[in-house]
N, C-alpha and C positions, 0 to 999 in steps of 0.2 A: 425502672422504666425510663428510657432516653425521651430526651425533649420532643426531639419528633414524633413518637409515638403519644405524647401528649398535645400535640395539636391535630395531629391525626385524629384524635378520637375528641376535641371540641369542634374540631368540622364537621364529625358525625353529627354531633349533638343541635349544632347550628343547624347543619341541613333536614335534623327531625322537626326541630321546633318549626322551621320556616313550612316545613311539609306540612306537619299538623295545624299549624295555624293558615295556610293556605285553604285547606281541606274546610275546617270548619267555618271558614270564612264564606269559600264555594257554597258550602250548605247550605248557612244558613239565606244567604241572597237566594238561590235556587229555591230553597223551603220556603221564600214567602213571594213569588211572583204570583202563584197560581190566586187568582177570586173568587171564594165562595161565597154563598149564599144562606148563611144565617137569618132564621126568623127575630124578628126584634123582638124587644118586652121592654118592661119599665119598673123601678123597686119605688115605693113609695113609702110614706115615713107620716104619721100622723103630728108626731110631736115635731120635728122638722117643720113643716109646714105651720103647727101651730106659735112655733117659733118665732116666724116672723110676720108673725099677727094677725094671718090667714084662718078663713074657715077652714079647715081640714077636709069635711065633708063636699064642701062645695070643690075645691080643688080634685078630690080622689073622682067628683062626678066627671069633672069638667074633662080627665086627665082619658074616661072610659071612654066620654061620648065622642070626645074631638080626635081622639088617635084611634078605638076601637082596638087596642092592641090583643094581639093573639094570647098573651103570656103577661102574666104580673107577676112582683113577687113582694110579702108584706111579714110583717115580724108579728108572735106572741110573745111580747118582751114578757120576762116572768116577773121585773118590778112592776108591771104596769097591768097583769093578771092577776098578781097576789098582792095587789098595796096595802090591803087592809090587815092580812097576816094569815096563818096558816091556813087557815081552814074556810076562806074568803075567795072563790075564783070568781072571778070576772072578766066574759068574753066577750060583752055585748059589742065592743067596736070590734073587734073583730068579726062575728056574727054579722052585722051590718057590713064588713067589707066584702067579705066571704058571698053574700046573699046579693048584692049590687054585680061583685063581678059575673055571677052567675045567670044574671040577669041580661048581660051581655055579653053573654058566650066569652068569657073572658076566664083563662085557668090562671089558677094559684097556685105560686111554689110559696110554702109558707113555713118560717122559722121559725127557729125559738134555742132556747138551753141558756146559758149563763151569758153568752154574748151573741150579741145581734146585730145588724147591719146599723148605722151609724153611731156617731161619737154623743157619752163619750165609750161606745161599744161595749162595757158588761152593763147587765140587766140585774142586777142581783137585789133582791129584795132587802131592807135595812132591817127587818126582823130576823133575817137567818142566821141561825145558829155558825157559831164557826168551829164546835166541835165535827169533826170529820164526818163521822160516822151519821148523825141529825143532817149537815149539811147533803149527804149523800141521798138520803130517806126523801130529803124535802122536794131536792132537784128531780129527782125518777118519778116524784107523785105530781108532779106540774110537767114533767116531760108524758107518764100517762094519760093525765086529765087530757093533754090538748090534743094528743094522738086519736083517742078514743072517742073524744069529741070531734072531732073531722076527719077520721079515716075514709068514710062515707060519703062526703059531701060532695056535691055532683061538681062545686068550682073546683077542686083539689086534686092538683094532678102528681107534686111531690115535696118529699118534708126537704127542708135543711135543718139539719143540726149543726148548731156552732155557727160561728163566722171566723173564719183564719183562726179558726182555733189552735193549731201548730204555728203561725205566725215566730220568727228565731228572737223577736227584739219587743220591749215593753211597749206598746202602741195603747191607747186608753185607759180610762180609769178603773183599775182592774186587777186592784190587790186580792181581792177575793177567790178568782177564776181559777180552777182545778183542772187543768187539762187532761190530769189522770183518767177521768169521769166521760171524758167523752165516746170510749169506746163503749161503755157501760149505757150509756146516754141511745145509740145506735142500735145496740143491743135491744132497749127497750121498745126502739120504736118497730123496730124486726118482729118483736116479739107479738105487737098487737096488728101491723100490717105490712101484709107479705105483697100486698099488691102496687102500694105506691114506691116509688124508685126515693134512695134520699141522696141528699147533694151534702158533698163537702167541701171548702171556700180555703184558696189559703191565696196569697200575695203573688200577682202578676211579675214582680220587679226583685221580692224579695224573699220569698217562700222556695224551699226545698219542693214541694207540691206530694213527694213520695210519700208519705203517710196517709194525705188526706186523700190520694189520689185512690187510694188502695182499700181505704177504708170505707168509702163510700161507693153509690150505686154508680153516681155521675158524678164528677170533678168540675168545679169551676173554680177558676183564675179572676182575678181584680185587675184593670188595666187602669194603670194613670198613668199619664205622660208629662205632666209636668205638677210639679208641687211647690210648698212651699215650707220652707227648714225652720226649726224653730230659732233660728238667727234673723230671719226672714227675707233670707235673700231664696231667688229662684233657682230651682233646678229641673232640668228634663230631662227625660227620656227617649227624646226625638234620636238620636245615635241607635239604639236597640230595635232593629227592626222586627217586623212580624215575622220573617223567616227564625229568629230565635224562640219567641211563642213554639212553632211547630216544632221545633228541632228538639226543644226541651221535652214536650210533650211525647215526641216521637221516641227516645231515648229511654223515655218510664214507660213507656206501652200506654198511654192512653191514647185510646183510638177516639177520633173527632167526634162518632156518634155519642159519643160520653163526655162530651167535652161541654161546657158554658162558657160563656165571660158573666162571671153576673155582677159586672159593677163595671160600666165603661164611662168611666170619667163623664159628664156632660154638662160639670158645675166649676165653678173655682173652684182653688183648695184655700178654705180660710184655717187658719191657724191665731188664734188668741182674739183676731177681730169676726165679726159675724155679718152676717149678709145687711141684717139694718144696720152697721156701726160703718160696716168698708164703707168708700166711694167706687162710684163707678168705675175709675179711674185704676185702683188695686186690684177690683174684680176681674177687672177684662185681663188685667197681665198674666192671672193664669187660666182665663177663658173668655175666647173672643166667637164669634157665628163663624170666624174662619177657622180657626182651631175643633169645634166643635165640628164641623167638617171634615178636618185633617181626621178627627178623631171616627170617624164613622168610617171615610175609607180606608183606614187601617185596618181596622179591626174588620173587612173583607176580606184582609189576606192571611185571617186566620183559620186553621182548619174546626172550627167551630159548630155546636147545634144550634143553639140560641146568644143571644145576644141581652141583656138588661142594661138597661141606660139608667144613668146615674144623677137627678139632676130635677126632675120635674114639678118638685115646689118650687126651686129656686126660678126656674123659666117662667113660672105663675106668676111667683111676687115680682121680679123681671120686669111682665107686662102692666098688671096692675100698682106696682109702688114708684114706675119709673118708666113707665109708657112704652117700652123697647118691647116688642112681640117677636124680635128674630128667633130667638131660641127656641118659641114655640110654634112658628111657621117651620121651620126647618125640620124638626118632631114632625108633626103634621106631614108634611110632604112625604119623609120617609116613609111614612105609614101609609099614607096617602100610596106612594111605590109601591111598597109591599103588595098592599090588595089587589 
């Protein structure tokens, strides 16, 4: 092959790439102009909250009366239903959250299976067995109990099972976690109700999303925009616009009515320090009321059903351990919008 006929054909190559990456570029700005209109909701955490030396209960009240939100979502962590051991279930906080929210027309999308929404993300009870086969028996009879026990419940409108459970990279304490188990896990919940819809969660930024997207009734994404490395310098997400959310989405077939965010960033990201150790100071640098802003009209320009906000012990103690109420005026107002 003559020379020329070798630049010849790196011109083609030049002028595909510059094509194809013009295209996708088009896309995805085009894919994220348009504004929807997602209902908000909010994921709350008992132990989070008790964390930073908050009543829980008084927090989960304060969280129904003062936003009145349409949509919660809350975990059956399985350490925290079987602490005692096998044959030992205990629902009662949960029961109490279940029966509160319902109380104010408030529905539950409610978790559970080996990991759950916060760190350090697995749930796994310290009695369980690590032979396979027992570990298998013990998850499906705790993934049972809790189905069976609130299939019916008038708050309960859908399961999750798992949380990023396909996640590609080690994220939490979580040597134990069998991903194998979670179609099995689905299966069960299938098995005792056909009625409620269940949700699967994988990583906004860093999830494949095709498995879980496939696997479940509805797909939710995790959105953070800005975090913090365990080197601890900063990094964001501000470059990745919302036109990539859709474009991605759009690519796998999930269509928006199936779509969530159920974790929209709305707290710092601490890493090794915690909400009473930080200062204000390292809190605000990866959330400030104006970022927490930035953060909400983003995530309009995604083609979305719902929305969960991520954050609202932290906006609690916020107010009450450092007298700052923006982050919980701004909640408010939204919701306030909303109605």
């Amino acid at each position: 092959m003559t020379l020329s006929k070798y630049k010849k054909i790196g011109l083609y190559v030049c002028f595909f790439v510059i094509f194809f990456c013009t295209t996708v570029f088009g896309g995805v700005v085009f894919m994220g102009k348009k504004v929807y209109n997602p209902v908000f909701g909010m994921s709350f955490d008992p132990e989070y909250a008790e964390s930073m030396g908050l009543e829980w209960k008084t927090v989960y009240m304060r969280m129904l009366e003062d936003f009145g939100p349409e949509y919660i979502r809350i975990s059956a962590k399985w350490s925290r239903v079987q602490s005692e051991g096998r044959d030992v279930f205990d629902y009662d906080d949960i029961d109490w959250m279940m029966h509160r929210a319902y109380e104010k027309n408030t529905k539950v999308a409610l978790a559970f299976g080996q990991k759950s929404p916060r760190w350090p993300e697995c749930y796994i009870p310290s009695w369980v067995s690590k032979d396979m086969n027992v570990y298998e028996y013990d998850l499906l009879r705790y993934v049972e109990r809790t189905v069976t026990r609130y299939q019916n419940h008038p708050a309960l409108f859908m399961w999750q099972v798992e949380n990023e459970p396909f996640i590609m990279f080690n994220f939490g304490e979580c040597d134990g976690f069998d991903k194998s188990l979670v179609e099995k896990e689905v299966a069960r919940v299938r098995m005792y109700d056909v009625r409620n819809p269940v949700l699967l969660t994988d990583s906004g930024e860093l999830g494949l999303w095709k498995k879980a997207s496939r696997l479940g009734d509805v797909f939710g994404t995790t959105l953070y925009r800005i975090v913090r490395k365990p080197n601890g310098k900063i990094f964001t997400y501000d470059w990745l616009g919302p036109g990539w959310y859709n474009l991605k989405a759009w690519l796998l077939g999930i269509r928006g009515e199936n779509m969530i965010v159920s974790e929209l960033q709305a707290e710092p990201w601490f890493f090794e320090d915690t909400p009473t150790t930080a200062s204000l100071l390292r809190m605000e640098e990866t959330m400030s009321p104006e970022r927490f802003l930035r953060h909400i009209e983003f995530v309009r320009r995604l083609s979305v059903e719902q929305v969960y906000l991520w954050g609202v012990e932290w906006w609690y103690f916020m107010m009450y351990q450092h007298n700052d109420q923006r982050y919980w005026d701004i909640a408010r107002e939204l919701f306030t919008q909303v109605e």
